[in-house]
C-alpha positions in Angstrom: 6.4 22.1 18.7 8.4 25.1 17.0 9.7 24.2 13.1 12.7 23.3 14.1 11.8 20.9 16.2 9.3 19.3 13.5 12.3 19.1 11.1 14.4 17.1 13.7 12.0 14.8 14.3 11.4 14.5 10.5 14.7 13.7 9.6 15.0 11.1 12.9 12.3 9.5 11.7 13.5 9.6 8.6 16.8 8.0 9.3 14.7 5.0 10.9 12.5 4.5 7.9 15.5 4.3 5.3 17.7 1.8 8.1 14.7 -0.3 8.6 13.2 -0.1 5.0 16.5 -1.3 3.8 16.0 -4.9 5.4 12.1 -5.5 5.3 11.0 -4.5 1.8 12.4 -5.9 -1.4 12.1 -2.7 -3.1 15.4 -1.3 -1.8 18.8 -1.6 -3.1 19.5 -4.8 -0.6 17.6 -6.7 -2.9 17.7 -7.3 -6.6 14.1 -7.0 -7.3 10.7 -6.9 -5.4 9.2 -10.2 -7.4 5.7 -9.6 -5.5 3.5 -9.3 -8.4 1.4 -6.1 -7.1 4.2 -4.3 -6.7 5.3 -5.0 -9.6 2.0 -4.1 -11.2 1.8 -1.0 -10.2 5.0 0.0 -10.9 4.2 -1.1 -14.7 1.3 1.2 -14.8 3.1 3.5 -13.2 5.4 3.2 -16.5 2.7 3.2 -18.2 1.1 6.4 -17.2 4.4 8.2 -17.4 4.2 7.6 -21.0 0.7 9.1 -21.5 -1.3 6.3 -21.4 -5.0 6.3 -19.1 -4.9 3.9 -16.3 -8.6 1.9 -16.8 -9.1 2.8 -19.9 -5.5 1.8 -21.9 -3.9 -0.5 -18.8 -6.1 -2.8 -16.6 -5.7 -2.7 -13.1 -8.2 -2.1 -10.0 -6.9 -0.3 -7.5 -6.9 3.6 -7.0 -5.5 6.2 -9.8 -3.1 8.2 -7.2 -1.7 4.8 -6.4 -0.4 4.7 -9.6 0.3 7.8 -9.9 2.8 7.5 -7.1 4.3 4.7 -9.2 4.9 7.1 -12.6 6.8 9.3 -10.6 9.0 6.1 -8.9 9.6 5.1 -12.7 10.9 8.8 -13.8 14.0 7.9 -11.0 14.5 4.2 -12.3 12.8 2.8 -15.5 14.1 -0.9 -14.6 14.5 -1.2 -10.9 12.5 -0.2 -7.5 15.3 2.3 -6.8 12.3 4.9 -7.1 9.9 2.9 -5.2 12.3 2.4 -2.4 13.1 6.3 -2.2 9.1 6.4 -1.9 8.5 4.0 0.7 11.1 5.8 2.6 9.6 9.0 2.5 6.3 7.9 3.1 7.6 5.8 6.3 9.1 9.1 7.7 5.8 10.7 7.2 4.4 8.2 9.4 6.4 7.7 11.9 6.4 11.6 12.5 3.0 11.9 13.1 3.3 8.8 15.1 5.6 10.9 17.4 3.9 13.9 17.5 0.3 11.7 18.2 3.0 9.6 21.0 3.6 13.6 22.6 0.1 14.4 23.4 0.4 11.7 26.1 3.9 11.6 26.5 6.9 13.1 26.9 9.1 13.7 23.5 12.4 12.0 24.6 10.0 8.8 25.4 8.7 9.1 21.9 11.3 9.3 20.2 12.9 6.4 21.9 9.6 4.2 21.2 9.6 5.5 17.5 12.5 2.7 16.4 10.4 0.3 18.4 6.9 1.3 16.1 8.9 0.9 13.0 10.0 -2.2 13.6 7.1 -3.5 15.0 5.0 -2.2 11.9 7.6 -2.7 9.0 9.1 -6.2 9.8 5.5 -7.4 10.2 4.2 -10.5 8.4 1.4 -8.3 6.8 4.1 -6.0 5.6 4.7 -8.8 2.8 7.5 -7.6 0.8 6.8 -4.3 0.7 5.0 -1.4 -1.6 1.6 -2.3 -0.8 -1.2 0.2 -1.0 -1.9 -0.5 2.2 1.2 0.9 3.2 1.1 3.8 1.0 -2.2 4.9 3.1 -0.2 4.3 6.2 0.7 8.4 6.7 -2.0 9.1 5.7 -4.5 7.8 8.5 -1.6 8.7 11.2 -1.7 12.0 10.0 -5.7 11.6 10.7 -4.9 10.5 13.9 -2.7 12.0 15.7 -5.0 15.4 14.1 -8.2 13.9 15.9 -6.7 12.9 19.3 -5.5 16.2 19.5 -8.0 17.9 18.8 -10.3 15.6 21.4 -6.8 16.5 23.8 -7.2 20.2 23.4 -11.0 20.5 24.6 -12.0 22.8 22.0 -15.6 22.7 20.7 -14.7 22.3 16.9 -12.5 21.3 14.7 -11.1 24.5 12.3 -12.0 24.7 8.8 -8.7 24.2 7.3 -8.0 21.6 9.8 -11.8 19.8 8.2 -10.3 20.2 4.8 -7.2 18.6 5.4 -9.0 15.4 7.2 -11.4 15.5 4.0 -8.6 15.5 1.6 -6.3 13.2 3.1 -9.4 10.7 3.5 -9.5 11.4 -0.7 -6.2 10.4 -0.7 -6.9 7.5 0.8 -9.9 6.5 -1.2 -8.4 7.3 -4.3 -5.1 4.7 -3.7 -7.8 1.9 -1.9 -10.7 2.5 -0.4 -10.8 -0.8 2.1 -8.2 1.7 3.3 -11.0 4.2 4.5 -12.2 2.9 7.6 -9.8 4.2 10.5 -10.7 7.3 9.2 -14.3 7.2 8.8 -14.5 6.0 12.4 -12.4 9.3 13.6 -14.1 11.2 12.0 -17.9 9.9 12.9 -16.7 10.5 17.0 -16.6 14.0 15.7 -19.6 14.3 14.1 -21.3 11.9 17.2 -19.8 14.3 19.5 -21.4 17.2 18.2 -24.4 15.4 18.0 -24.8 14.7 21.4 -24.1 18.0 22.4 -27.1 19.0 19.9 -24.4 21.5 18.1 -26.2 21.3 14.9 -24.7 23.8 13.1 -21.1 22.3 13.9 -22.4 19.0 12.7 -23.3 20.9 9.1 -20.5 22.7 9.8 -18.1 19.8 9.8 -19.6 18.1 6.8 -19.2 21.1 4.5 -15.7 21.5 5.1 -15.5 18.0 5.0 -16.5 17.8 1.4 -14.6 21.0 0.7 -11.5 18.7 1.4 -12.3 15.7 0.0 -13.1 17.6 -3.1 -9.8 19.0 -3.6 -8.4 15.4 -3.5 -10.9 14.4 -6.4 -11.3 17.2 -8.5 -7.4 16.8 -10.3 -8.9 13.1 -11.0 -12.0 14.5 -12.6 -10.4 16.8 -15.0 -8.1 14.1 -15.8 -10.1 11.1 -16.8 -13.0 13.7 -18.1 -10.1 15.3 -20.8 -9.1 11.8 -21.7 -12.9 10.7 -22.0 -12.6 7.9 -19.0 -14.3 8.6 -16.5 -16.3 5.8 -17.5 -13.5 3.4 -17.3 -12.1 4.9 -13.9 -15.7 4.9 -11.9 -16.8 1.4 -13.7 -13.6 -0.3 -12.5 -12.8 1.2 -9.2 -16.0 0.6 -8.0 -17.8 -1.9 -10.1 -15.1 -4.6 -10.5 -14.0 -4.0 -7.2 -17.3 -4.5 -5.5 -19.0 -6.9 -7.9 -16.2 -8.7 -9.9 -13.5 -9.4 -7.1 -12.5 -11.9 -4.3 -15.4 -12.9 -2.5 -17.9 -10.7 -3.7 -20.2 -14.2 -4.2 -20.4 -15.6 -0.4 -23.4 -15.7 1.2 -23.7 -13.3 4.8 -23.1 -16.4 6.6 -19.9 -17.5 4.8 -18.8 -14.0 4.8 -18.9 -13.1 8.7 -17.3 -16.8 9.6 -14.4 -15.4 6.7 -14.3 -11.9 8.5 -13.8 -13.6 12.0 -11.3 -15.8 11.0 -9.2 -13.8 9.3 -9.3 -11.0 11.9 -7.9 -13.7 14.4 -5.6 -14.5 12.0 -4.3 -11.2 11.3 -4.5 -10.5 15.5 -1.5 -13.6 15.6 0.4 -13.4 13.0 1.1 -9.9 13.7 1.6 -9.7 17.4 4.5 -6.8 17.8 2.0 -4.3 16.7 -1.6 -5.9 17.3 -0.4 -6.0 21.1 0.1 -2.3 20.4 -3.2 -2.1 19.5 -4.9 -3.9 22.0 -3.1 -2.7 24.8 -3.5 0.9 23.7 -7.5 0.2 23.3 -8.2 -1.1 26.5 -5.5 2.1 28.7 -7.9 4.4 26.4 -11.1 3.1 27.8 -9.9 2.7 31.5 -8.0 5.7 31.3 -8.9 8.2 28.9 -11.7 11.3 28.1 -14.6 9.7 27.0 -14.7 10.5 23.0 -10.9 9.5 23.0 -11.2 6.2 23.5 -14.4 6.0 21.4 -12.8 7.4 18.2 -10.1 4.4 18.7 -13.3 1.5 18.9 -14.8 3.0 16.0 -11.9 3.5 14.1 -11.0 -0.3 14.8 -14.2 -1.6 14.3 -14.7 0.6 10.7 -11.4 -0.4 10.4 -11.9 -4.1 10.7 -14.9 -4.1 8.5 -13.6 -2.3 5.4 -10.4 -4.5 5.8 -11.7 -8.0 6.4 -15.5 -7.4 4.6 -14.1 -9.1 1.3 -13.9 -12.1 3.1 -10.2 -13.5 1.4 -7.2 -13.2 3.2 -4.1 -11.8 1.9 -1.8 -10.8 4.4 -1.1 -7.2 3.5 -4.9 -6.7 4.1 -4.4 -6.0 7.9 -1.3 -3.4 7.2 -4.3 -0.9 6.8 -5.0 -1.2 10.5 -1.0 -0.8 11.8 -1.5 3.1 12.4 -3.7 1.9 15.5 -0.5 1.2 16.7 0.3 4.6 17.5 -2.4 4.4 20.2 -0.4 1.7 22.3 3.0 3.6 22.3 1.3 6.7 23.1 -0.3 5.1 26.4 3.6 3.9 26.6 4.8 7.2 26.5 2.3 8.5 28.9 3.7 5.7 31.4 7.6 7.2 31.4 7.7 9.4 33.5 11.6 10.1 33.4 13.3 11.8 30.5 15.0 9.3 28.4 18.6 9.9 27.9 20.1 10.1 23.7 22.3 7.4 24.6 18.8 4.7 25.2 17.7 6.2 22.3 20.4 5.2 20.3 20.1 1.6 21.9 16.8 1.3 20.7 17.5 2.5 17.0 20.3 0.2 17.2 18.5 -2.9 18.6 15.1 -2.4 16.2 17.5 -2.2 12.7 19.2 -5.2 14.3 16.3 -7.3 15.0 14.8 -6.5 11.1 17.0 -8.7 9.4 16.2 -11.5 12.0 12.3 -11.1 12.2 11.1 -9.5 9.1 8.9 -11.9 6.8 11.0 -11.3 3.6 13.5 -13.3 5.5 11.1 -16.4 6.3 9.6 -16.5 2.9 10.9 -19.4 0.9 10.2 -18.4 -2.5 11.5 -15.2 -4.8 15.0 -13.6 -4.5 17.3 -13.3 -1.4 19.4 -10.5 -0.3 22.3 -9.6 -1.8 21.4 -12.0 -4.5 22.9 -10.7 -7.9 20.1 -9.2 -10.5 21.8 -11.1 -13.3 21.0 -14.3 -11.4 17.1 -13.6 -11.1 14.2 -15.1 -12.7 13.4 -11.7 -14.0 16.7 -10.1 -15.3 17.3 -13.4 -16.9 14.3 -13.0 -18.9 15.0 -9.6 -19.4 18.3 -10.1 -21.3 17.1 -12.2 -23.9 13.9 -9.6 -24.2 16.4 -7.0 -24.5 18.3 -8.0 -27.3 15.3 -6.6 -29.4 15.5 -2.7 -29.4 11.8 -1.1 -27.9 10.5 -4.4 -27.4 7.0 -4.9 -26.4 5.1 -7.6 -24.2 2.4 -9.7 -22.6 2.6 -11.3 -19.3 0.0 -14.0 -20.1 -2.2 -15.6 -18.1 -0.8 -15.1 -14.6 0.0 -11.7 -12.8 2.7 -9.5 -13.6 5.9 -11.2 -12.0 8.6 -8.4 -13.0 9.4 -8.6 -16.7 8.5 -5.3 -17.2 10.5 -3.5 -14.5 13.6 -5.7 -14.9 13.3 -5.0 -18.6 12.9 -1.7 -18.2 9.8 -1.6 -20.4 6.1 -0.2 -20.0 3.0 -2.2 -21.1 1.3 -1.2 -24.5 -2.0 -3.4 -24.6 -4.6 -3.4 -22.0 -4.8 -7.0 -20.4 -0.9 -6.7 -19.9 -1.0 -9.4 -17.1 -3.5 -11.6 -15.7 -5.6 -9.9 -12.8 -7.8 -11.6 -10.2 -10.4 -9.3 -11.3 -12.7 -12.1 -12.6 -14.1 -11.1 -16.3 -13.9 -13.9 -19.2 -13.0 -10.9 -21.9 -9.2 -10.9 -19.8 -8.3 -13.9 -21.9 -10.1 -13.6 -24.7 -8.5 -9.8 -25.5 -5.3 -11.5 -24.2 -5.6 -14.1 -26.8 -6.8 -11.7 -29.2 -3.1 -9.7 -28.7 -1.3 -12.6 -29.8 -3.6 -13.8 -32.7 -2.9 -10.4 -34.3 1.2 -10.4 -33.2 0.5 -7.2 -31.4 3.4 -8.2 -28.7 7.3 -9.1 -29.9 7.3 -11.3 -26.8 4.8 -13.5 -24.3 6.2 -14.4 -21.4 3.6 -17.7 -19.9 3.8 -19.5 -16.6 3.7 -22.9 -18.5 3.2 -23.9 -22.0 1.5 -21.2 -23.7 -2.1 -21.6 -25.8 -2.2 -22.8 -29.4 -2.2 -19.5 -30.6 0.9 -19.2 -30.1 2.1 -21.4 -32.7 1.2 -19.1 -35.6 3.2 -16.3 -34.5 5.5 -16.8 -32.1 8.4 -19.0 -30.9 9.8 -20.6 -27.6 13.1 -18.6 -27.4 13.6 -19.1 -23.7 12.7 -21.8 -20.7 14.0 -20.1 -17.2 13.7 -21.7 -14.0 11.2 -20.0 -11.3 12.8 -19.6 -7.9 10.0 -21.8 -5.9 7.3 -19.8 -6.9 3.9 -21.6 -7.4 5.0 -22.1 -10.8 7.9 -23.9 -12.1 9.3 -22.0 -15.1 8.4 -19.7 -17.3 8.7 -19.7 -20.8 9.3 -16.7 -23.4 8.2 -16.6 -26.9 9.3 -13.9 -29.6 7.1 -13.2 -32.2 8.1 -14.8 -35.7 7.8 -11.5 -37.8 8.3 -7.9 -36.4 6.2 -6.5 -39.5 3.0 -8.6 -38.5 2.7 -6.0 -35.3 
């Protein structure tokens, strides 16, 4: 495709991500906050880092530094609202749903992917595992369809190896993804190990050497910035102990037997294979027209990448639903056997019927709608859990706090505040010093407020007082409850 062409497509997709995005995640303007507590998590690191603090080391949270990273620069456009987040998602939606089309026009015609694009989106973004929105799951999204539609290509093209620059980009877009989650990793790794099987086979051993060099030489441009930056604020400690450590050894189900852990993985697969039908029928059906239809080491880079895919995704054993957004870019494999089946030129004016339709049907279908907890749409801010908390927090000039013992649930953003101590919420991460340092920060009044999910510890008492009981909107909570610290010169 010439530039040109690239930038129309860009911008259609781009048009389709911000239409769509609008309805399904609760980081746009539609809605007066995104109350899921990761997102709001990372967008209080995200603060956090902005204003020179170390992720790991100064704020407490486990998943990958350029996830949070992302966030700093969504809090430089808004300090107290997703506005930034939802100018992100949009972006990053674009990204994927271009190289959805342009991995839909190695099989296909153009005009029939760009009329199947709207269809993807909606299938992908008003998805129960979608949630309500800004998961890293979907940050990695572009990422692997980038990978993707690369590899198929390449397969496509019958050429004997890959170019170096286009190894070092699969390598550092595979950093990327490590470094925001690396459950996020497996699509790729199995893309990437039909390459290397491929070459292999053919007993190209220098190619196989070949491939791994550049490999690295990617991936390490992805890592290096992270290096220099925890090694020149003395963390890299902190960064490689929690990432990896925590993750592996602290979280979820890391204490199941094999047994328990295998029945989990099935179960939740299935689970994950219902509940998100629009695009796990993508998925399947493109699977099986590769194997009946396509080059061999086609269809064998989609199996592996499934079956890495399922295994990084589903290995932890606990089910979350915005685990199995990591394995929507498959997707792309089922609208590109789609394409490859119209034969006709579509006309603009189907196209537009489909963009139409999709946008249409997000507001109907898209699980933010279903949910019956949180915020609605068009719901006020002033009226929310969060802002109504924020007001009173407000009322004290650079006021600091402590989400205590439960996750963050928004007090920060809606306050427009970053977090100062370490333990500023209540991970799942399970290590007993959480509480005991988050006890610690309100023995020694280092907080003007606590916000608790019910009646707050004893230690309270000595320095702090109830100044606010606000009703939760059918959380798994009923209220919450503010204190403000007795004396400001005790901090």
């Amino acid at each position: 495709m010439t530039r040109r062409q690239n930038w129309t497509i860009f911008l259609y997709s781009l048009l389709i991500a911000s239409a769509v995005l609008f309805f399904t995640t609760r980081s746009s303007p539609a809605w007066p906050i995104n109350d899921w507590c990761d997102a709001n998590i990372y967008l209080s690191a995200g603060k956090g880092m902005a204003e020179g603090r170390v992720i790991y080391r100064d704020l407490y949270d486990h998943k990958g530094p350029l996830l949070y990273a992302l966030h700093a620069l969504c809090a430089l456009v808004s300090f107290d609202s997703f506005l930034g987040v939802y100018l992100m998602e949009v972006l990053l939606a674009a990204l994927f749903l271009f190289f959805g089309c342009k991995a839909m026009t190695v099989y296909g015609s153009k005009s029939a992917a760009l009329a199947l694009l709207p269809v993807l989106a909606w299938s992908v973004y008003a998805a129960w595992s979608f949630c309500e929105g800004d998961s890293a799951e979907e940050m990695c999204m572009p990422l692997v369809a980038a990978s993707l539609w690369h590899v198929l290509a390449f397969f496509q093209s019958g050429k004997d190896r890959m170019s170096a620059k286009g190894l070092m980009a699969e390598g550092a877009l595979a950093g990327c993804v490590l470094w925001i989650k690396f459950t996020g990793l497996g699509m790729q790794a199995g893309l990437l190990f039909a390459m290397f099987l491929r070459h292999l086979v053919k007993k190209e051993w220098g190619n196989s050497l070949r491939m791994i060099g550049w490999l690295a030489v990617g991936f390490l441009l992805s890592t290096v910035p992270w290096i220099v930056y925890f090694g020149l604020n003395g963390a890299i400690g902190d960064w490689l102990g929690v990432y990896f450590y925590d993750n592996l050894f602290r979280y979820g189900g890391a204490s199941m037997t094999l047994l328990q852990r295998v029945k989990a993985m099935v179960v939740n697969g299935l689970g994950w294979l219902w509940k998100n039908a629009p695009y796990t029928i993508a998925i399947v059906g493109g699977l099986l027209w590769f194997i009946l239809r396509r080059t061999a080491w086609e269809w064998i880079a989609l199996v592996l990448a499934a079956v890495f895919g399922a295994a990084l995704v589903f290995f932890s054993g606990v089910e979350y639903p915005y685990y199995g957004q990591a394995l929507a870019p498959l997707a792309i494999a089922g609208f590109g056997a789609l394409a490859s089946v119209i034969r006709r030129p579509v006309k603009k004016r189907w196209m537009a019927a489909a963009c139409a339709a999709c946008i249409a049907l997000c507001p109907l279908t898209c699980y933010n709608m279903n949910v019956d907890f949180g915020c609605t749409i068009f719901q006020p801010k002033e009226e929310t859990m969060q802002y109504r908390v924020a007001a009173v927090i407000n009322e004290t000039p650079d006021a600091t706090l402590l989400n205590y013992g439960f996750m963050d649930a928004g007090f920060f953003t809606a306050a427009g505040i970053a977090p100062t101590v370490r333990f500023y919420h209540s991970s799942n991460v399970d290590m007993p010093e959480k509480r005991e340092e988050q006890l610690r920060y309100i023995r020694e009044g280092l907080v003007d407020y606590v916000v608790t999910h019910k009646p707050g510890p004893a230690e309270l008492a000595e320095n702090y007082e109830l100044v606010a009981t606000v009703e939760s909107p059918d959380f798994w909570y009923e209220n919450v409850f503010l204190y403000r610290i007795l004396n400001a010169g005790k901090r």
